[in-house]
ZADO-1210 file (C-alpha; in nm, 4 decimals, padded with zeros to 6 digits):
<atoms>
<atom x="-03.7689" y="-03.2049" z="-03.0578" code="UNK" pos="1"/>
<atom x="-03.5226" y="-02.8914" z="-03.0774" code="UNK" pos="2"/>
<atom x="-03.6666" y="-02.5511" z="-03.0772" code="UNK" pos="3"/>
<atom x="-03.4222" y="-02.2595" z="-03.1221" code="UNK" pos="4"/>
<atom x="-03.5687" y="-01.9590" z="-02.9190" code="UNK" pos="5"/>
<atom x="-03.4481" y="-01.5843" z="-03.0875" code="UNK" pos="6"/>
<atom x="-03.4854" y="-01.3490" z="-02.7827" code="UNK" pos="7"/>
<atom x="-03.1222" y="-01.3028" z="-02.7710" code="UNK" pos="8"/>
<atom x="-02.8461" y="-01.3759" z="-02.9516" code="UNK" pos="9"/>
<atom x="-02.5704" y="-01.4626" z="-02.7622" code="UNK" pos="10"/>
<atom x="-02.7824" y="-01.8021" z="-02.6040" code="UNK" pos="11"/>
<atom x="-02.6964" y="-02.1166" z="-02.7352" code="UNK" pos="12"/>
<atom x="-02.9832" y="-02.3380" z="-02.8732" code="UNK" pos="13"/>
<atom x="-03.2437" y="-02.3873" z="-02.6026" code="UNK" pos="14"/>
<atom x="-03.3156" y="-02.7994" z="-02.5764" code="UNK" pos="15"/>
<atom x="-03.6390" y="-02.8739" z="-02.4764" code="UNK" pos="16"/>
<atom x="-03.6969" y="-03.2644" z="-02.4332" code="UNK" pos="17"/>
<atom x="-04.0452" y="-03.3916" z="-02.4982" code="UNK" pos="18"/>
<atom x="-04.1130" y="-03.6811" z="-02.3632" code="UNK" pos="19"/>
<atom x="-04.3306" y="-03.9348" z="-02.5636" code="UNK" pos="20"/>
<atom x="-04.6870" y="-03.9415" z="-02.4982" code="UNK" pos="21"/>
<atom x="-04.9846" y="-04.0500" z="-02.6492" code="UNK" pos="22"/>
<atom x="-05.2640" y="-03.7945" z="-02.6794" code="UNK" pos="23"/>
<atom x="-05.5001" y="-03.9451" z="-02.4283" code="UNK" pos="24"/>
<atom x="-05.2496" y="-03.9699" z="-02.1487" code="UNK" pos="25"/>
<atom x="-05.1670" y="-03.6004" z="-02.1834" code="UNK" pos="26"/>
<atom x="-05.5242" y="-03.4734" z="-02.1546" code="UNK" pos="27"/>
<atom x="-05.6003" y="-03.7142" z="-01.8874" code="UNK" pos="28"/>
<atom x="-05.6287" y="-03.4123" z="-01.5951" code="UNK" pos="29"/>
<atom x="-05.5586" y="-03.7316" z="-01.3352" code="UNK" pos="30"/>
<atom x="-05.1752" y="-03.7315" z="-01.4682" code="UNK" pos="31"/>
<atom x="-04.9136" y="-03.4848" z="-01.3627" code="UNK" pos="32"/>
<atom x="-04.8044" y="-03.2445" z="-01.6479" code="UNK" pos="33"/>
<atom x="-04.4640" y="-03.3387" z="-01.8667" code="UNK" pos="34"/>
<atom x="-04.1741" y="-03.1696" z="-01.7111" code="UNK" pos="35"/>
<atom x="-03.9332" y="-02.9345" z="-01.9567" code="UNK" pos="36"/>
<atom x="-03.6102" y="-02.9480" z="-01.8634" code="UNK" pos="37"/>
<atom x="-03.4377" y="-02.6709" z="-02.0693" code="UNK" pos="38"/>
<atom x="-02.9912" y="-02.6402" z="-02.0371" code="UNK" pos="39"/>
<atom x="-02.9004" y="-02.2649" z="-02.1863" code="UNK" pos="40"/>
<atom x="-02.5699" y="-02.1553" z="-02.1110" code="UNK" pos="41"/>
<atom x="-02.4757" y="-01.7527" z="-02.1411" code="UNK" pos="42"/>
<atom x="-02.1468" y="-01.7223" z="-02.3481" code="UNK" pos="43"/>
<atom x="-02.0468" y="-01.4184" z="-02.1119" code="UNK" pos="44"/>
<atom x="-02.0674" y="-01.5923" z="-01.7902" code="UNK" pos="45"/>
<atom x="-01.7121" y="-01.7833" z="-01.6807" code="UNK" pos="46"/>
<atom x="-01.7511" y="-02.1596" z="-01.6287" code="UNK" pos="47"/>
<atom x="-01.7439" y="-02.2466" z="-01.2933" code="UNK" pos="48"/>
<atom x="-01.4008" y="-02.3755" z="-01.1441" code="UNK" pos="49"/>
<atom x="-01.3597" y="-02.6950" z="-00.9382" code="UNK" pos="50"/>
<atom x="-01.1295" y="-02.7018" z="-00.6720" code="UNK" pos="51"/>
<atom x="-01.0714" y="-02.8668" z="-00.3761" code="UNK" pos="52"/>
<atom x="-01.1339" y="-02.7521" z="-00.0779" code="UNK" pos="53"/>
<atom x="-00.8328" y="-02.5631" z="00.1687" code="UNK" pos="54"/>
<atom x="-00.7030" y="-02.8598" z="00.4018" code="UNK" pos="55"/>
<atom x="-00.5534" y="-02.8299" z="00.7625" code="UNK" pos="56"/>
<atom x="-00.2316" y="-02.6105" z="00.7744" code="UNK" pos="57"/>
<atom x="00.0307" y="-02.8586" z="00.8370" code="UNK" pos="58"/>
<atom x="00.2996" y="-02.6824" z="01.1229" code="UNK" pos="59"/>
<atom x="00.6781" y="-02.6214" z="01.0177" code="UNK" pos="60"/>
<atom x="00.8943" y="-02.9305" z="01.0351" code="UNK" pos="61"/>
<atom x="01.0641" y="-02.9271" z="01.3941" code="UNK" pos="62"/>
<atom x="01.4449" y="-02.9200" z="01.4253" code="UNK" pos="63"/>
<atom x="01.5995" y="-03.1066" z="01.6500" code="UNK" pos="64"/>
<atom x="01.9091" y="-02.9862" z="01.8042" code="UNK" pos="65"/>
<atom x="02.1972" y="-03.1555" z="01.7860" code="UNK" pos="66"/>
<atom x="02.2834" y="-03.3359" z="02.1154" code="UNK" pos="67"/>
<atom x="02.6010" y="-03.2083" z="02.3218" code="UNK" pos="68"/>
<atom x="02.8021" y="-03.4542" z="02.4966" code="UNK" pos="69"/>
<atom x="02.9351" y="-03.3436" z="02.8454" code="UNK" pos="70"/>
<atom x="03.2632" y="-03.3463" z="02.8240" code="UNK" pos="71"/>
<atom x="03.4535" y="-03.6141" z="03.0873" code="UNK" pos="72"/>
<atom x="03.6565" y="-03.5544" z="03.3450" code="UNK" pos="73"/>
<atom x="04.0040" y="-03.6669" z="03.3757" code="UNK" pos="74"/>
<atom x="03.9952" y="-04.0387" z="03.5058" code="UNK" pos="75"/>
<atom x="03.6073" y="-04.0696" z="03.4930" code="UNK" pos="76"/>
<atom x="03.5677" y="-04.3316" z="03.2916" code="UNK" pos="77"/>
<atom x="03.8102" y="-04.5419" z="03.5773" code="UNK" pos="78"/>
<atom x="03.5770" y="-04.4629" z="03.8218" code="UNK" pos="79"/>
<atom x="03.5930" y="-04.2071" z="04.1636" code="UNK" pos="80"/>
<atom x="03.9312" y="-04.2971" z="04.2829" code="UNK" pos="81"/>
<atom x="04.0750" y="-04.2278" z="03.9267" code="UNK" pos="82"/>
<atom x="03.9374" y="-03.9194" z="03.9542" code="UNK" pos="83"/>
<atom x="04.0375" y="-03.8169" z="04.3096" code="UNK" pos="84"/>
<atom x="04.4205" y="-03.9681" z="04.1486" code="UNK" pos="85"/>
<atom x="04.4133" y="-03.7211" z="03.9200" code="UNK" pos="86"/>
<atom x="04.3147" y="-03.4174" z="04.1581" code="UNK" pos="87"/>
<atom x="04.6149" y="-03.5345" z="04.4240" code="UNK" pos="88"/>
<atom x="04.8007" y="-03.5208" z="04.1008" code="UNK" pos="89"/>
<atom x="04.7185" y="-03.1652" z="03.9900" code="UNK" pos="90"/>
<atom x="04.8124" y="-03.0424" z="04.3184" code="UNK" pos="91"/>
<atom x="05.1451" y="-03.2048" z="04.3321" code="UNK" pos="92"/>
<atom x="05.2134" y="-03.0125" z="03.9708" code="UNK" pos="93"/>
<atom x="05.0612" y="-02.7167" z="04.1585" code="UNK" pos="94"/>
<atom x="05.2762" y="-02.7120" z="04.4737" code="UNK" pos="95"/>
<atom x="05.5762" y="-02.7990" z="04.2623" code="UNK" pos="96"/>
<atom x="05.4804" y="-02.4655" z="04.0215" code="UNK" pos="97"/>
<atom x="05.5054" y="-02.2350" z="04.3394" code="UNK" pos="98"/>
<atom x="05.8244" y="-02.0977" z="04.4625" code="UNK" pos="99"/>
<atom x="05.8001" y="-02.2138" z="04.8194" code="UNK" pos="100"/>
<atom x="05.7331" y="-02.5744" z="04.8589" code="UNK" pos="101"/>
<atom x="05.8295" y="-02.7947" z="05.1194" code="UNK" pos="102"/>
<atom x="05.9278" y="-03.1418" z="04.9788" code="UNK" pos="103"/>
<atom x="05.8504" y="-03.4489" z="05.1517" code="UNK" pos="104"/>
<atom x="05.8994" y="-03.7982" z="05.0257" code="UNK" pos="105"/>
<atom x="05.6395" y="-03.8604" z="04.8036" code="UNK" pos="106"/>
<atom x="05.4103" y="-03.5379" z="04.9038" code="UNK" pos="107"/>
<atom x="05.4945" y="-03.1751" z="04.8494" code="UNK" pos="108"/>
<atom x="05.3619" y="-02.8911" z="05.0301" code="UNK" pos="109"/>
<atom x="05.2721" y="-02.5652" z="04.9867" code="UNK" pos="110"/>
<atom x="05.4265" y="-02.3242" z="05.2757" code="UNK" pos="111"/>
<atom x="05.1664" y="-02.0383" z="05.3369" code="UNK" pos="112"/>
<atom x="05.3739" y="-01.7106" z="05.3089" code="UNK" pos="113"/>
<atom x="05.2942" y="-01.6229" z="05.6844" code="UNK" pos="114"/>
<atom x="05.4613" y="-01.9809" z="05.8010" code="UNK" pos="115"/>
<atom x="05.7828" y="-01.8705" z="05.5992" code="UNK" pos="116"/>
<atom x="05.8136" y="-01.5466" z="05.7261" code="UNK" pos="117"/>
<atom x="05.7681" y="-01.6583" z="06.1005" code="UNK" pos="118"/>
<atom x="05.9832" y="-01.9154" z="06.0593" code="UNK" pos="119"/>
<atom x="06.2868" y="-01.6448" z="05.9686" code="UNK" pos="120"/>
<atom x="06.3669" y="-01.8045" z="05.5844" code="UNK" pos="121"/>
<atom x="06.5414" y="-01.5305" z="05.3549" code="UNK" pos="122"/>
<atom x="06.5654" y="-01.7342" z="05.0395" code="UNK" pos="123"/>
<atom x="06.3050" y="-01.9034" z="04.8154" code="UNK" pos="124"/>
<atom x="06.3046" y="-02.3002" z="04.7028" code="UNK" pos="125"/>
<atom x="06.2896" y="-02.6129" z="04.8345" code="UNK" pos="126"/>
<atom x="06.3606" y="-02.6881" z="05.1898" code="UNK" pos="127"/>
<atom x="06.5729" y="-03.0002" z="05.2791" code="UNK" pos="128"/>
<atom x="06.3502" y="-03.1986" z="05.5114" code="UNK" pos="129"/>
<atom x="06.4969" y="-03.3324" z="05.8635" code="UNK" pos="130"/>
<atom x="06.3124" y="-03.5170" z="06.0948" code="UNK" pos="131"/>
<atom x="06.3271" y="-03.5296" z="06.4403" code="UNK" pos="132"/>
<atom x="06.2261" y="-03.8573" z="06.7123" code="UNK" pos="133"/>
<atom x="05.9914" y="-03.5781" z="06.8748" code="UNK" pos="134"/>
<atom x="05.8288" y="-03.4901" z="06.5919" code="UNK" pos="135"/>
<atom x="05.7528" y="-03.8484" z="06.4147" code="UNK" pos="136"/>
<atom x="05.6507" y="-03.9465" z="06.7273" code="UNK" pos="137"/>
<atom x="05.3873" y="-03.6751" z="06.7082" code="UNK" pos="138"/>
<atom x="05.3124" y="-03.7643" z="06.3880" code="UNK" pos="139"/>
<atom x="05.2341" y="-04.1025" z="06.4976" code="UNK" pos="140"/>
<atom x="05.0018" y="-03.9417" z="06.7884" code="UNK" pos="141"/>
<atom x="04.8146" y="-03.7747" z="06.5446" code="UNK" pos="142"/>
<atom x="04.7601" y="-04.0275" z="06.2500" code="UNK" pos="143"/>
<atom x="04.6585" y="-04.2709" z="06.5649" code="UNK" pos="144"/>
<atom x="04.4052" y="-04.0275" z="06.6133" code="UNK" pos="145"/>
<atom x="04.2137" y="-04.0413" z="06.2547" code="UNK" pos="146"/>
<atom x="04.2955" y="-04.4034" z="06.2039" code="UNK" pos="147"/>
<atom x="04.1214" y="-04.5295" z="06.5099" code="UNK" pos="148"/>
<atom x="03.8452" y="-04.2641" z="06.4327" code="UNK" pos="149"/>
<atom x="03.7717" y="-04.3695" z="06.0938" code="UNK" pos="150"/>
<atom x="03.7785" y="-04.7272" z="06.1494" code="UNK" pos="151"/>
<atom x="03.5580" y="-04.6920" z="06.4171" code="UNK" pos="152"/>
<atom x="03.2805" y="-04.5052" z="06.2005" code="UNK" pos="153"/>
<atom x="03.2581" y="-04.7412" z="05.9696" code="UNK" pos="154"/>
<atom x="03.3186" y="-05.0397" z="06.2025" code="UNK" pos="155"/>
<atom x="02.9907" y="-04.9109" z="06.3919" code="UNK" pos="156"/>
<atom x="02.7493" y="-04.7138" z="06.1609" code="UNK" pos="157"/>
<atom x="02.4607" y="-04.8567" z="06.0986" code="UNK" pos="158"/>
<atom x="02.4744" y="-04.6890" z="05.7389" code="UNK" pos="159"/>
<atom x="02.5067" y="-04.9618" z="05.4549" code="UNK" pos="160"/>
<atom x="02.7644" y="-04.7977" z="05.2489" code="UNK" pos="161"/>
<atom x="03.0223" y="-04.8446" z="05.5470" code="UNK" pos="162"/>
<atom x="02.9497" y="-05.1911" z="05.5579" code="UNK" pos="163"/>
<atom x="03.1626" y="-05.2531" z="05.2272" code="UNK" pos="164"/>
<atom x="03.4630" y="-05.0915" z="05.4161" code="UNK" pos="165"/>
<atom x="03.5114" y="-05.3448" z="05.7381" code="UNK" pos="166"/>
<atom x="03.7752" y="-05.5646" z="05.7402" code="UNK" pos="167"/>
<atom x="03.9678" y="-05.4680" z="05.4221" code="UNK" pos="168"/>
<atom x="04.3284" y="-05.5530" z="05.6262" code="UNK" pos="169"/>
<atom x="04.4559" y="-05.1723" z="05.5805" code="UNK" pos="170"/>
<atom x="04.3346" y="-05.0925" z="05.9520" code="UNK" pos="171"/>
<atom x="04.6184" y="-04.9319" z="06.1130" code="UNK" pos="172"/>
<atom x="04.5282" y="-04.8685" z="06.4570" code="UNK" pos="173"/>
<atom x="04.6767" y="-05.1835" z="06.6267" code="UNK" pos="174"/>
<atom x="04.9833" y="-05.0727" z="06.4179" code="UNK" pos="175"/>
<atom x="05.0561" y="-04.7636" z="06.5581" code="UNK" pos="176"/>
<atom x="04.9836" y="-04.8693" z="06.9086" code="UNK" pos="177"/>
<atom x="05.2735" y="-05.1300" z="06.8832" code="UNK" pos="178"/>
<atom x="05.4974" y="-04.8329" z="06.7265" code="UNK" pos="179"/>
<atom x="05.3715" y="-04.6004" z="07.0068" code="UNK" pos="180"/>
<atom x="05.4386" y="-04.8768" z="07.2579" code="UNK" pos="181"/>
<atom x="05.7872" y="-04.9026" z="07.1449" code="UNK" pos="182"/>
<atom x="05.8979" y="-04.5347" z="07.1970" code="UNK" pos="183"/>
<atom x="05.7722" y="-04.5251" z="07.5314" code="UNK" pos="184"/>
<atom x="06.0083" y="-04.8320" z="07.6249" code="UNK" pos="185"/>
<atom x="06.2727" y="-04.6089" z="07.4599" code="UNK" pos="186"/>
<atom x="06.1985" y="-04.3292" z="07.7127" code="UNK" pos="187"/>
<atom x="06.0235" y="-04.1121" z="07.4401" code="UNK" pos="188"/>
<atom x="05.7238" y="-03.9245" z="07.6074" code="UNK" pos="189"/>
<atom x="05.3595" y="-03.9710" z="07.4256" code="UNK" pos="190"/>
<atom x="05.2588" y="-03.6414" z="07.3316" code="UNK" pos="191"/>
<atom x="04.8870" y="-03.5881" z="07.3460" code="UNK" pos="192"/>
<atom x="04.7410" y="-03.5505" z="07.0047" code="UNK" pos="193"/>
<atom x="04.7854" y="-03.1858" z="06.8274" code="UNK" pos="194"/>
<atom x="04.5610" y="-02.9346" z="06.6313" code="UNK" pos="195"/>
<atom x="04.6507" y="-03.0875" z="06.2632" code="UNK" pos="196"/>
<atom x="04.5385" y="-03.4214" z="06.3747" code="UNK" pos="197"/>
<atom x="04.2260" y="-03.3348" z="06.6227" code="UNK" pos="198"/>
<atom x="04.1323" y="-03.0601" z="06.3651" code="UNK" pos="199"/>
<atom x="04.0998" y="-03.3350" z="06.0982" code="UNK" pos="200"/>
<atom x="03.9251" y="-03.5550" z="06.3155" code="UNK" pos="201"/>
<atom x="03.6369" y="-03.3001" z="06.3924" code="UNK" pos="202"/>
<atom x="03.5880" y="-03.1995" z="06.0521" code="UNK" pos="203"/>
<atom x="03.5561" y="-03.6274" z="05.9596" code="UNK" pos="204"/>
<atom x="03.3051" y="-03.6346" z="06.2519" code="UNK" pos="205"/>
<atom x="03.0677" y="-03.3517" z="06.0595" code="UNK" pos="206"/>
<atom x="03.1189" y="-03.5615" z="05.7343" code="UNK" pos="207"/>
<atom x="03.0066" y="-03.9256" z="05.8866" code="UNK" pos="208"/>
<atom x="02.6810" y="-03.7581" z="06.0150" code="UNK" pos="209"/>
<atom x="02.5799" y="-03.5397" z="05.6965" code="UNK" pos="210"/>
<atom x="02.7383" y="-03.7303" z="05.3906" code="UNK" pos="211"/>
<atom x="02.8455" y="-04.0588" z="05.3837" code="UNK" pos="212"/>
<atom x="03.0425" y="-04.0361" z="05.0173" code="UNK" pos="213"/>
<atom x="03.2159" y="-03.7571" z="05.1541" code="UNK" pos="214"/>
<atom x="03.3266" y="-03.9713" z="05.4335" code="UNK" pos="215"/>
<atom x="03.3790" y="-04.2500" z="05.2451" code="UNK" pos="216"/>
<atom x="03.6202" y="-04.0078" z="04.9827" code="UNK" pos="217"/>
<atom x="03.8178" y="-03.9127" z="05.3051" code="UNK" pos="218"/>
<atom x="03.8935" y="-04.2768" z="05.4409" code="UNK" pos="219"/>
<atom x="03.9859" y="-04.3896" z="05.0963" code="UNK" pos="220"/>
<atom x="04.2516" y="-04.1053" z="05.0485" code="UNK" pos="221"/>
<atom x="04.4078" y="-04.1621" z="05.4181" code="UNK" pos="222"/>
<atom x="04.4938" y="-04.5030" z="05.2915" code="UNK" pos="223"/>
<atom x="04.5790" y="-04.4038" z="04.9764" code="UNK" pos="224"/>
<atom x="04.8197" y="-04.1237" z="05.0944" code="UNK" pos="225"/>
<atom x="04.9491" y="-04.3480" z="05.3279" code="UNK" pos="226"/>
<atom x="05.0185" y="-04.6765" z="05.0813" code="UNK" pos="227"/>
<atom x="05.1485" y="-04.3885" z="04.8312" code="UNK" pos="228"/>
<atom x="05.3904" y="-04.2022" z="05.0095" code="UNK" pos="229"/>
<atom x="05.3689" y="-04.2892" z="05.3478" code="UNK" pos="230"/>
<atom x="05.5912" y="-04.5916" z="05.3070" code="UNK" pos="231"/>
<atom x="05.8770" y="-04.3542" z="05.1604" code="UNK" pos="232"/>
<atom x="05.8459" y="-04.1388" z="05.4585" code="UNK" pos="233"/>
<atom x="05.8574" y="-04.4318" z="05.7304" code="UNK" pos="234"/>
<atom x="06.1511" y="-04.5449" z="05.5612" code="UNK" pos="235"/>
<atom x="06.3661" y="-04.2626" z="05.5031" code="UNK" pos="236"/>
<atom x="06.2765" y="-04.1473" z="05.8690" code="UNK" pos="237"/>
<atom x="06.3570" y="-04.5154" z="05.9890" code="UNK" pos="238"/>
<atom x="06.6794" y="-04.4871" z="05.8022" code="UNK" pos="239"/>
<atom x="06.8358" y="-04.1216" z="05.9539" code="UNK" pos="240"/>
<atom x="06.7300" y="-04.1445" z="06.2710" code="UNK" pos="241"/>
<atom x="06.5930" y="-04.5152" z="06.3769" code="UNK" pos="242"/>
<atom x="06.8939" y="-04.7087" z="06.2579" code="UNK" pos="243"/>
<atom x="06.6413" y="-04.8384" z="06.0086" code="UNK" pos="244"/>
<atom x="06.3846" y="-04.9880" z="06.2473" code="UNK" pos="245"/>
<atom x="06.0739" y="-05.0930" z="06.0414" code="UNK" pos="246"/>
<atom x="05.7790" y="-04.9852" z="06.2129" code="UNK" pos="247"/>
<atom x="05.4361" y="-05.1930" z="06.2385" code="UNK" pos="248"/>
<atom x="05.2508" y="-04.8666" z="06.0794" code="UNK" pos="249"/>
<atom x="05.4021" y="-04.9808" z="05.7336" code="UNK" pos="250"/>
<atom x="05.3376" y="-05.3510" z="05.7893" code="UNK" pos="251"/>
<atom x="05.0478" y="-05.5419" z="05.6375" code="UNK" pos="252"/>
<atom x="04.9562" y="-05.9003" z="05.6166" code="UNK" pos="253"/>
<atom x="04.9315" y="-05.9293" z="05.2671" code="UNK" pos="254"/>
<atom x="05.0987" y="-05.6540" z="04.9637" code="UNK" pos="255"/>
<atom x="04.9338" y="-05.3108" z="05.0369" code="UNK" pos="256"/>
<atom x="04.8348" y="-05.2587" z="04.6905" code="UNK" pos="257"/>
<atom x="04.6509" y="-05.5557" z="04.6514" code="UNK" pos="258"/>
<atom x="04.4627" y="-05.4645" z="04.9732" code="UNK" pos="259"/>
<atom x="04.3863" y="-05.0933" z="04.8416" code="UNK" pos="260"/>
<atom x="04.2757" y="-05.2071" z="04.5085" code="UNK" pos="261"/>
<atom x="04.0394" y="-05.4208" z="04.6935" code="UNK" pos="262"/>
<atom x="03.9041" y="-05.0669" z="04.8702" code="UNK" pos="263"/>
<atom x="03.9468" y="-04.8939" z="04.5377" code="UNK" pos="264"/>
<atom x="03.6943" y="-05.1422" z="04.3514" code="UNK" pos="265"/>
<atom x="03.4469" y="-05.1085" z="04.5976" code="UNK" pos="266"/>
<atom x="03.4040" y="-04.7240" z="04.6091" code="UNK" pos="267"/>
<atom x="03.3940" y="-04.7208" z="04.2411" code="UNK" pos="268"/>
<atom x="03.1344" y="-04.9487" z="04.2364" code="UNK" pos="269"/>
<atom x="02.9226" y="-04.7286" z="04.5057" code="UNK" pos="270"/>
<atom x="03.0286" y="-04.3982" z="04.3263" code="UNK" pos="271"/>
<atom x="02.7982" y="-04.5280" z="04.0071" code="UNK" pos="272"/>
<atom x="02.4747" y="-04.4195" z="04.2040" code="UNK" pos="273"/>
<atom x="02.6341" y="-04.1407" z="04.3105" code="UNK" pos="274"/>
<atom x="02.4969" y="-03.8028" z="04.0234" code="UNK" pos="275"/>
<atom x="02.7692" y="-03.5994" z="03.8487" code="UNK" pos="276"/>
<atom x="02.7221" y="-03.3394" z="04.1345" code="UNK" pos="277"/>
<atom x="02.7669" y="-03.5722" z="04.4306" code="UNK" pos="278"/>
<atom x="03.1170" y="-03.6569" z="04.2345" code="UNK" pos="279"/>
<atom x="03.2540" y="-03.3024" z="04.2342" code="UNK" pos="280"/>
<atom x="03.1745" y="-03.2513" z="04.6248" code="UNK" pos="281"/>
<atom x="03.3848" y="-03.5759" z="04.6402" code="UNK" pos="282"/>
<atom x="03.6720" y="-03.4538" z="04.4174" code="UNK" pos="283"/>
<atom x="03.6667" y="-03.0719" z="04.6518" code="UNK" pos="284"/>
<atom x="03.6583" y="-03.3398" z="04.9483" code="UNK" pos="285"/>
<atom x="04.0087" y="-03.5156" z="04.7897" code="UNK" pos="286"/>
<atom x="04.1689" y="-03.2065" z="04.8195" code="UNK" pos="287"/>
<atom x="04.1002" y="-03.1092" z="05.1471" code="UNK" pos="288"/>
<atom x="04.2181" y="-03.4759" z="05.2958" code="UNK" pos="289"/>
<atom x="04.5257" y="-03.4331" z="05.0794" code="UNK" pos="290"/>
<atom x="04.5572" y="-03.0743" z="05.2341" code="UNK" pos="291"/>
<atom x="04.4365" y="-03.1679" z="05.6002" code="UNK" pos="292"/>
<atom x="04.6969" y="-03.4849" z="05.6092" code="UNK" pos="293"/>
<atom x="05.0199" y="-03.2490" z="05.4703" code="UNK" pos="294"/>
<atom x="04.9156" y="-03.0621" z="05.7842" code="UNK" pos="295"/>
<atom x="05.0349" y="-03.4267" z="06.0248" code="UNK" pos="296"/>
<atom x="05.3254" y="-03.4795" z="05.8084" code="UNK" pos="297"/>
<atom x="05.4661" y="-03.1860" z="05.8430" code="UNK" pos="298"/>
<atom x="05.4772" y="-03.2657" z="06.2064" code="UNK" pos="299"/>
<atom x="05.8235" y="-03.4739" z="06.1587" code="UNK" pos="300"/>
<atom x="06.0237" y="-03.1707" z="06.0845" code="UNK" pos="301"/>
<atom x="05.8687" y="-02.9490" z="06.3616" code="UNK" pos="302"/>
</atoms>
């Protein structure tokens, strides 16, 4: 049934559902009472709006920086000894830049400015080196002196990184013994050894008992300086004023190179474990050996 209820005019039709019921069921007091169910709807009022509900704020999108690559030293990629290469290298170019350089075979020098002036030289440049029986002799004494000391360190640590070094056939102390043995049947007094060498020497004895790479850095550069330009030395000295003698110091059983590259592999190998930091104490390290041993040669011309 629809009914249509006047009371206002702005209502839409009121329905009122009925529901069907015979006449005795709707008097019977024992049944609940029909329920009306009337929709109206006021023209005025807004429908309501759906919408869904406000979800979690999602953060902003992260930006990732863009990774920097460190960049390489020269060599690095070689290994340590590449690297230490490179340092004797740059102070070569360095020593040759300066205006007072002392020139060796094979090694240059710089000459402190208080050496030069003691030593009564007027003009700048490059000195022409002359060696003397006293004063190879003494360098003899004094590379004895950190041969037989580094071999010994790593022929009796107990530290496992030494262990790779025993043996390698660069050892040079039976070498210069022979050599030293020799002038002293010529009638050429054995010095005792001087400050460059014992200096050196102390300062390799701190390094064995604090850092073994350190160590190890040293005793690779000693041969290397030696194999390098040692050999030039021994025989251009040998040559003016040994009637071209060859010494046991630049003797090996076996080529010298092969025998350093031997050394050379295996402190590359140990300088893998070794952090970026532990490397750069190693390359300072290179360039006080370099330094230290300029200190012996120069003992030929003195």
């Amino acid at each position: 049934m629809w009914s249509f209820s006047s009371s206002t005019s702005n209502l839409l039709p009121t329905l009122t559902f009925l529901p069907k019921l015979n006449q005795t069921s709707y008097s019977n007091p024992r049944l609940p009472k029909p329920h009306f169910i009337s929709c109206c709807s006021d023209l005025t009022t807004s429908p309501p709006s759906f919408t869904d509900p406000p979800g979690p704020t999602l953060p902003p999108p992260v930006l990732k920086k863009r990774r920097r690559y460190r960049k390489l030293y020269p060599g690095e990629k070689e290994g340590i000894t590449e690297e230490m290469r490179f340092v004797a290298m740059k102070l070569r170019e360095s020593a040759k830049a300066k205006p007072r350089v002392r020139t060796y075979p094979g090694i240059s020098e710089v000459e402190d400015k208080s050496e030069s002036e003691s030593e009564g030289s007027g003009g700048e440049g490059e000195e022409t080196w002359q060696p003397t029986v006293e004063g190879f002799v003494k360098y003899l004494v004094d590379s004895k002196l950190v041969f037989d000391f580094v071999e010994r360190i790593v022929d009796e640590s107990s530290h496992v990184s030494y262990a790779y070094f025993r043996k390698t056939g660069l050892e040079r102390s039976v070498a210069l013994s022979k050599d030293l043995e020799w002038f002293s049947q010529q009638d050429i007094v054995i010095p005792e050894a001087s400050n460059p060498g014992v200096a050196y020497v102390k300062y390799l004895e701190e390094l064995a008992e604090t850092s073994p790479p350190l160590f190890l850095c040293h005793f690779y550069n000693i041969y290397f300086s030696h194999i390098a330009g040692g050999q030039v030395i021994g025989k251009q000295v040998s040559e003016k004023i040994l009637e071209s003698k060859q010494l046991e110091f630049y003797n090996w059983e076996g080529e010298s190179e092969e025998l350093l590259r031997g050394v050379r592999e295996k402190l590359n190998m140990l300088g893998e474990h070794w952090s970026r930091d532990e490397k750069n104490k190693c390359l300072r390290e290179a360039t006080k050996a370099f330094r230290y041993l300029g200190q012996i040669i120069r003992l030929i011309i003195l």
